[in-house]
Every structure is written in structure tokens, then in C-alpha cells.
MINUMI-163043 format. One record per residue (C-alpha): x, y, z; residue in three letters. Coordinates in steps of 0.5 Angstrom, whole numbers, plus 500, padded with zeros to 3 digits. Last residue first. Layout:
XYZALA ...
REM end
This chain:
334516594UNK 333518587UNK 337514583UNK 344516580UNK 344517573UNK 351516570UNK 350510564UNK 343514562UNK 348520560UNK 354517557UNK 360515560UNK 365519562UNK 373515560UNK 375522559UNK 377520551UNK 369518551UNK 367525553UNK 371528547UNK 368523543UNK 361525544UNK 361533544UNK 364532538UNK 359528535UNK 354533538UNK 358538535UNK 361544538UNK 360551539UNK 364554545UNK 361561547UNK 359558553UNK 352558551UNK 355554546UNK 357550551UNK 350549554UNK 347547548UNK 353541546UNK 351539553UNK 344537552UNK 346535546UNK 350530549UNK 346529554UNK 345532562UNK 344527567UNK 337528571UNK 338524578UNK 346526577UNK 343534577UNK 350536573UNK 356540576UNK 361534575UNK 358534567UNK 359541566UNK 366541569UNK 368535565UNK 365539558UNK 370545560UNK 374541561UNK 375538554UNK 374544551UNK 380548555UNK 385541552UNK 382542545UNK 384549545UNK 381555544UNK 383560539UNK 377565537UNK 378567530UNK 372563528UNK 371557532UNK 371551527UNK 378549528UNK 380547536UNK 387550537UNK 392543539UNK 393541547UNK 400541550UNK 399542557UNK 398535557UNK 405533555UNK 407537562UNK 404531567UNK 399534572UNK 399534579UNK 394538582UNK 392545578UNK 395549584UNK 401547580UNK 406541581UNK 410538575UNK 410532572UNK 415529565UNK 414523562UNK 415526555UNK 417533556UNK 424534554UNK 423528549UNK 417532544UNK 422538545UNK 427535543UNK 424532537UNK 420538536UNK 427541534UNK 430547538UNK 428554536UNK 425556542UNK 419559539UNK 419554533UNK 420549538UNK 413551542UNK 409551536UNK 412545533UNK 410541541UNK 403544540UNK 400549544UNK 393552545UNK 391556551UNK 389552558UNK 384556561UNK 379551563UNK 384548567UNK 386554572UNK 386559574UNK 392562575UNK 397556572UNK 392556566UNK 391563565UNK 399564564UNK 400558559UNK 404561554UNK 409564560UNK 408558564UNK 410553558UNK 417559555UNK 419557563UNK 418550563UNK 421549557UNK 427553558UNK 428549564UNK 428542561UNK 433544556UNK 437547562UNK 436541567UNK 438536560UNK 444540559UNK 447540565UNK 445532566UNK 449532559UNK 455534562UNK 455530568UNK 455524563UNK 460528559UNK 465527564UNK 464522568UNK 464518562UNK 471522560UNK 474520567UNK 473513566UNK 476513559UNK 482517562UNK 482512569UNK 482506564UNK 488509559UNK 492510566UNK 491504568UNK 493501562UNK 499505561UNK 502504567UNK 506510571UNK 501512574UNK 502520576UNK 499525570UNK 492520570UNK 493519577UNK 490526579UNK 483524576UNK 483519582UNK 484524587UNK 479528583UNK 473523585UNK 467526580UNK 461527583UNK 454527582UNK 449530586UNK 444525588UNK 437527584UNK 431530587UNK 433535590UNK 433540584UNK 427540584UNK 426546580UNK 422551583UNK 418556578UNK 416563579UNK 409566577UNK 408572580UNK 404576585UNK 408576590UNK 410569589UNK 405563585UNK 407557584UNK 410552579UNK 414546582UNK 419542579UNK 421535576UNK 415532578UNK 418524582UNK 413520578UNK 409514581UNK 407506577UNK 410508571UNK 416506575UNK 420506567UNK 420499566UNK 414498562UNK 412492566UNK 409487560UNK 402482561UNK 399488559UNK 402492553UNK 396492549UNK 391494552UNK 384493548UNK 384486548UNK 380482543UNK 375477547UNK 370482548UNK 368483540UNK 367477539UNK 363476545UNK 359481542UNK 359477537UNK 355472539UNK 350476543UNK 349479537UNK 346473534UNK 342471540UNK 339478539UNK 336477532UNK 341481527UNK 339489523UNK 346490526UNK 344497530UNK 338493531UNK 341488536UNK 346493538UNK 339497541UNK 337490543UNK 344488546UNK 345495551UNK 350492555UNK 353499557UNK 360497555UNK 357494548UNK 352501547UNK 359505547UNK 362500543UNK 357500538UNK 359504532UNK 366502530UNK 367497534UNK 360494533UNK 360495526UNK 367491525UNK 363484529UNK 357485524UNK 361486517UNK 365481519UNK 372478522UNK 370474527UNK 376468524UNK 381473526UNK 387478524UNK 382484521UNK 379483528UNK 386486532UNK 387491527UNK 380492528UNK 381492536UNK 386498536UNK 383502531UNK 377503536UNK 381504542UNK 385510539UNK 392511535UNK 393504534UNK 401503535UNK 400496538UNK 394492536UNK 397486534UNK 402484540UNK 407483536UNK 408488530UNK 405489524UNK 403496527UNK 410499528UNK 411498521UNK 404501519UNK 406507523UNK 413507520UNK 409508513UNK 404514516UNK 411516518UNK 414516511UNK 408519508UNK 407525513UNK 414527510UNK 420527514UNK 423532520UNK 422526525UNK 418531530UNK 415534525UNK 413528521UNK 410525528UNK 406531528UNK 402529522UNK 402522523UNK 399523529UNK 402523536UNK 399519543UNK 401512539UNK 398507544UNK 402501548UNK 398501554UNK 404505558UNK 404510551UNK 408509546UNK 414515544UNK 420509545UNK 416504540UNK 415510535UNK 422513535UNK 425505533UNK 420505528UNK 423511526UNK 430508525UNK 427502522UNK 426506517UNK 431509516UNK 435503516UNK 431500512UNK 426494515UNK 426486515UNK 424485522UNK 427481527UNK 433484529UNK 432490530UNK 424493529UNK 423487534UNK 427488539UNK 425495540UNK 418492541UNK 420488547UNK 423492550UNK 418497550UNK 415492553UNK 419490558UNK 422484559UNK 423481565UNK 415478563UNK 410476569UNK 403474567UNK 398473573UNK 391476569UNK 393477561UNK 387472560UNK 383477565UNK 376473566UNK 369476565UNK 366477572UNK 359478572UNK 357482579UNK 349481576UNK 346476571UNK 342479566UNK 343474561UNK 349480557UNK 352480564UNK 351485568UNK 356490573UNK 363488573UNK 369487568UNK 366489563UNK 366496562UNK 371495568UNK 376493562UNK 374498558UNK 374504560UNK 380506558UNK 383512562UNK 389516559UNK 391521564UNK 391517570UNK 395520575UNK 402517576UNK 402516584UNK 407520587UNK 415519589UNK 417524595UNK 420531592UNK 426533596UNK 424538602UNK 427535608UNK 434536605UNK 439531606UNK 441531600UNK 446524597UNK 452524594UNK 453520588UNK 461518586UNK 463517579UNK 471516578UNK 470508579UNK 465508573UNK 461501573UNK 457502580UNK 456510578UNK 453509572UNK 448504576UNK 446509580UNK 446515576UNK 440510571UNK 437508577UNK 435516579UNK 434517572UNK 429512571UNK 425516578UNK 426523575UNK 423522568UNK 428519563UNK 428523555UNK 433529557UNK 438523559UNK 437518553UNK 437525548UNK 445526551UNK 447519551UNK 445518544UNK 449524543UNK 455523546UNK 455515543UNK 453518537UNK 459523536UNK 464518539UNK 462513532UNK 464520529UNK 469521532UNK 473514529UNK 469513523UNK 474520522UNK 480518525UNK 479511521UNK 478515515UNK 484519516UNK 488513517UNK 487510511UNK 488516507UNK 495516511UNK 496509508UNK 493510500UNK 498517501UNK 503512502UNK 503507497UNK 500500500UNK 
REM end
């Protein structure tokens, strides 16, 4: 090999080199940004078991945030639709059993999904990269919260290629993983077995409601069936599972949060605590950085630099993670001044693009910054994804998020005369009343996505 091709060579190794640095740097930075408190808790403890140069101290403060119960925020109704109440014979406290009931996987279901898309689909390896983002932004029950449209702009690719990626994540095991609703989680599932009809596809998309409240007759003229027909598949239907990820922990201390910080109100002014104390301070063992200019063995001296630029970018990413989190929240509570003061009802609209475009980072970052994320307010405590709520379209120059609407409608309900619960036209008249005019569908599906049924399901008896 002539000279120039060796020193050719070289360069180029130098530079796969950096580049392979690069990535690692960076793939640790967005897995830093993208923990919530309770997984980066673990994930500094394990770094500092592996890394002799780290260290953890502990704060004493009393005023460190204890763990919280997640609250739910995106309740199916499902399972205790069917779970208690009658039956379709009429017989009371039926229990319809739980197939997934007692199952244990060490895997998590994130986990298992990444597993897939890597080595075991036939995927490009573009593709796959978006796949892979997929699997990571999936709710605990295995749904996709983004559309096509807002996925395109967090990966910055066309609505084409993330409808395709979508499609991806959706061949998957378990069937219905992906869906971006109840309703496209069972057809997914359906179009794969033997029930697959016309009937069985009419429940779902239009009988749900009717189905969880046992309503055979009026299902049973939904379908134009004899009722013993119905029943049957009805049954079909009940045996799909709306939640895909059962049976999988996910991993990620889904069962409480630690919220990252605090907003409240100080002379008159919104200020933000950020809880600081809530993870161990990292430290990096100087005495042993000092050795690297001491040791006289190679090896050591190799092994304690390596350790020291781990500890190093660790810790720098962690300063990068508070920041980028802090700009958010400060730019969140600026935007959303009327929900913080008085609360949810005045929730502004506010997509993950918008507040990126504002802050010029990338909607991807953002979208990472703010997945698993609680604060506390006045409001309670509140996961920060849903501060970010689109405009409602069809209101004329009024902008009002689908957020404010959606609570605007529970507070109407929460208020109703329970012996005499409002319908959903009835709710439609009052919220545009309120100068909120929607439709009665519209009025439908936005109680259905608060887990609220309808009227006749929520009448209480005169006592």
C-alpha cells in the first residue's frame, strides 16, 4: 500500500472514529432528556456502580419530592365496562376473566418491541430508525399518542414515510399495538381472525358505547340481527384486548412519578422551583483524575481517562437535560399563564412545533423533553405532555384548545343534576351557550377520551 492510500486509510479510520464518539455522546444525551426522574434515578446509580471515577452524594433535605401515584390520564374504559355489572343473560356481578391475569414478562414491552424492529423485521434502515422512535413514544397501554401529521415533524420527514413507519409498528407483535385509538386497536386485531364480518366490524365502529353498557336490543337493531345472533358477536368483540401492552412492565416506574418541578405563585407572580433535589449529585473523584498524570502503567492510565470522559459527558448531559427542560417550562408557563392561575379550562392551544419554533430547538427534542414529565400546580399534579393541546378548528377567529373544551364539557357534567344527567345534545347546547360551539359527535367523542359515559349509564337513583 503506497503512502498516500495509508495515510488515506487512516484518516478515514479517525474519522469513523469521531463520528462513532458522536453518536454514542449524543445517544446518551436524548436517553438523558428522555427519562423521567424515577428512571434517571436508576440510571445514575448504575453509572456510578460501573464508573469508579463517579460518585453519588445524597441530599438531606427534607423538602425532596416523594414519589407520586401516576394519575391517569388516558383512561379505558374497557376492561371495567365488562368487568363488573351484568351480564348480556342479565345475571349481576359477572366477571369476565382477564387472559392476560398473572402473566410476568422480564422484559419490558418497550423492550420487546425495539427487539423486533432489530432483529427480526426486514426493515430499511431508515425506516427502522423511525420504527424505533415509534416504540419509544407509545403509551403505557401500547397506543400511539401523535398523529401522522405531528410524528412528520418531530422526525422531520414527510406524513408519507411516518403513515409507512406507522404501518410498521402496527405488523408488530401484539397485534394492535400502535393503534391510535380504542376503536383501530380491536380492527387491527379483527382483521386478523376468523370473527371478522360485517357485524363484528359494525360493533366496534359504532357500537362500542352500546356494547359497554350492555345494550343488546338497540345493538341487536344496530346490526338489523336476532338478538342471539348479536350475542354472539358481541362475544367476538369482547374477546379481542384492548390493551396491548398487558402482560409487560414497562419499565419505567410507571406506577408513580417524581415531578421535575414545581409552579407556583409568589408575589403576585408565577415562579418556577425546579426540584433539584430529586436526583443525587454526581461527583467525579478528583483523586482519581489526578492519577492519570501519575500512573505509570499504560492500561491504567488508559482505563482511568476512559472512565473520566464517561463521567465527564455524563455529567454534561445532565446540565444539558436541566436546561433544555427549564427553558420549556419557563416558555409552558409564560404560554399558559390563564391555565396556571385559574386553572384547567383555560388551557390555551399549544402544539409540540409551535413551542419549538419558538424556542428554536427541534420538535423531537421537545416531544423527548416533555414525554413522562410532571410538574405540580395549583391544578394538582399534571403530566406536561398535556399542556400541549391543538386549536379547536370551527370556531371562528376564537382560538380555543381541544384541552379547555374537553374541560369545559367534564365541569358541565361534574355539575349535572345526577337523577337527571345532561345528554350530549344537551351538553352541545350549553357549551354553545358558553360560546364553545361544537357538534353533538364531537360532544360524544370527547367524553368517550375522559373515560365518562353517557347520560343513562350516569343517572343515579332518587334515594
Amino acid at each position: 500500500m503506497g503512502g498516500r492510500e495509508m495515510a488515506a486509510g487512516i484518516e478515514l479510520q479517525i474519522a469513523q472514529k469521531q463520528k462513532l464518539i458522536m453518536n454514542q455522546q449524543m445517544r446518551q444525551a436524548l436517553e438523558v432528556l428522555r427519562m423521567p426522574l424515577a428512571e434517571l434515578q436508576d440510571y445514575l446509580t448504575c453509572a456510578a456502580n460501573e464508573n469508579p471515577l463517579l460518585e453519588l452524594e445524597y441530599p438531606q433535605s427534607q423538602e425532596r419530592p416523594e414519589p407520586l401515584f401516576a394519575p391517569e390520564t388516558e383512561e379505558i374504559r374497557w376492561s371495567t365496562q365488562y368487568k363488573t355489572g351484568t351480564d348480556h343473560h342479565g345475571q349481576s356481578g359477572a366477571q369476565i376473566e382477564d387472559p392476560f391475569a398473572g402473566m410476568i414478562s422480564e422484559e419490558t414491552f418497550t423492550d420487546m418491541l425495539c427487539r423486533q424492529i432489530t432483529e427480526e423485521a426486514a426493515l430499511p434502515t431508515e425506516l427502522r430508525q423511525h420504527c424505533l422512535y415509534i416504540a419509544q413514544s407509545l403509551n403505557p397501554r401500547g397506543y400511539l399518542p401523535q398523529t401522522a401529521e405531528e410524528l412528520a415533524e418531530e422526525l422531520g420527514i414527510s406524513v408519507f414515510d411516518a403513515e409507512q413507519a406507522i404501518y410498521a409498528v402496527q405488523s408488530l407483535s401484539p397485534t394492535g399495538v400502535g393503534a391510535r385509538n380504542l376503536q383501530e386497536c380491536l380492527v387491527l386485531q379483527l382483521v386478523e381472525s376468523t370473527d371478522f364480518n360485517e357485524y363484528t366490524l359494525k360493533i366496534i365502529r359504532e357500537g362500542l358505547e352500546l356494547l359497554g353498557s350492555n345494550q343488546y336490543a338497540k345493538l341487536a337493531k344496530l346490526l338489523g340481527l336476532p338478538q342471539a345472533e348479536t350475542l354472539r358477536w358481541c362475544d367476538a368483540v369482547r374477546r379481542l384486548n384492548p390493551i396491548p401492552s398487558r402482560g409487560y412492565p414497562s419499565g419505567s416506574g410507571s406506577q408513580y412519578v417524581i415531578p421535575e418541578a414545581e409552579v407556583l405563585k409568589e408575589n403576585g407572580e408565577l415562579v418556577i422551583r425546579y426540584y433539584e433535589e430529586a436526583l443525587p449529585k454526581l461527583v467525579v473523584q478528583q483523586e482519581y483524575c489526578s492519577m492519570i498524570k501519575t500512573v505509570r502503567d499504560e492500561e491504567t492510565r488508559e482505563y482511568l481517562k476512559k472512565n473520566r470522559n464517561k463521567a465527564q459527558e455524563l455529567l454534561s448531559n445532565l446540565h444539558q437535560r436541566t436546561d433544555t427542560i427549564l427553558r420549556i417550562l419557563r416558555e409552558v408557563v409564560a404560554w399558559q399563564r390563564n391555565y396556571f392561575e385559574t386553572g384547567a379550562a383555560a388551557l390555551e392551544p399549544m402544539t409540540i412545533t409551535d413551542l419549538a419554533e419558538k424556542l428554536e430547538l427541534s420538535p423531537s427534542t421537545v416531544s423527548r423533553a416533555v414525554s413522562g414529565k410532571y410538574i405540580v400546580c395549583k391544578n394538582g399534579t399534571v403530566a406536561l405532555r398535556s399542556l400541549f393541546t391543538a386549536k379547536l378548528t370551527g370556531l371562528g377567529e376564537t382560538a380555543v384548545s381541544t384541552g379547555a373544551v374537553k374541560e369545559r364539557l367534564r365541569q358541565l357534567i361534574g355539575n349535572e343534576n345526577k337523577q337527571k344527567p345532561l345528554s350530549d345534545e344537551a351538553i352541545r347546547q350549553r357549551m354553545e351557550a358558553l360560546g364553545t360551539p361544537i357538534s353533538r359527535r364531537t360532544v360524544a367523542k370527547y367524553r368517550e377520551e375522559l373515560g365518562i359515559p353517557a347520560a343513562f349509564a350516569r343517572k343515579m337513583p332518587s334515594i
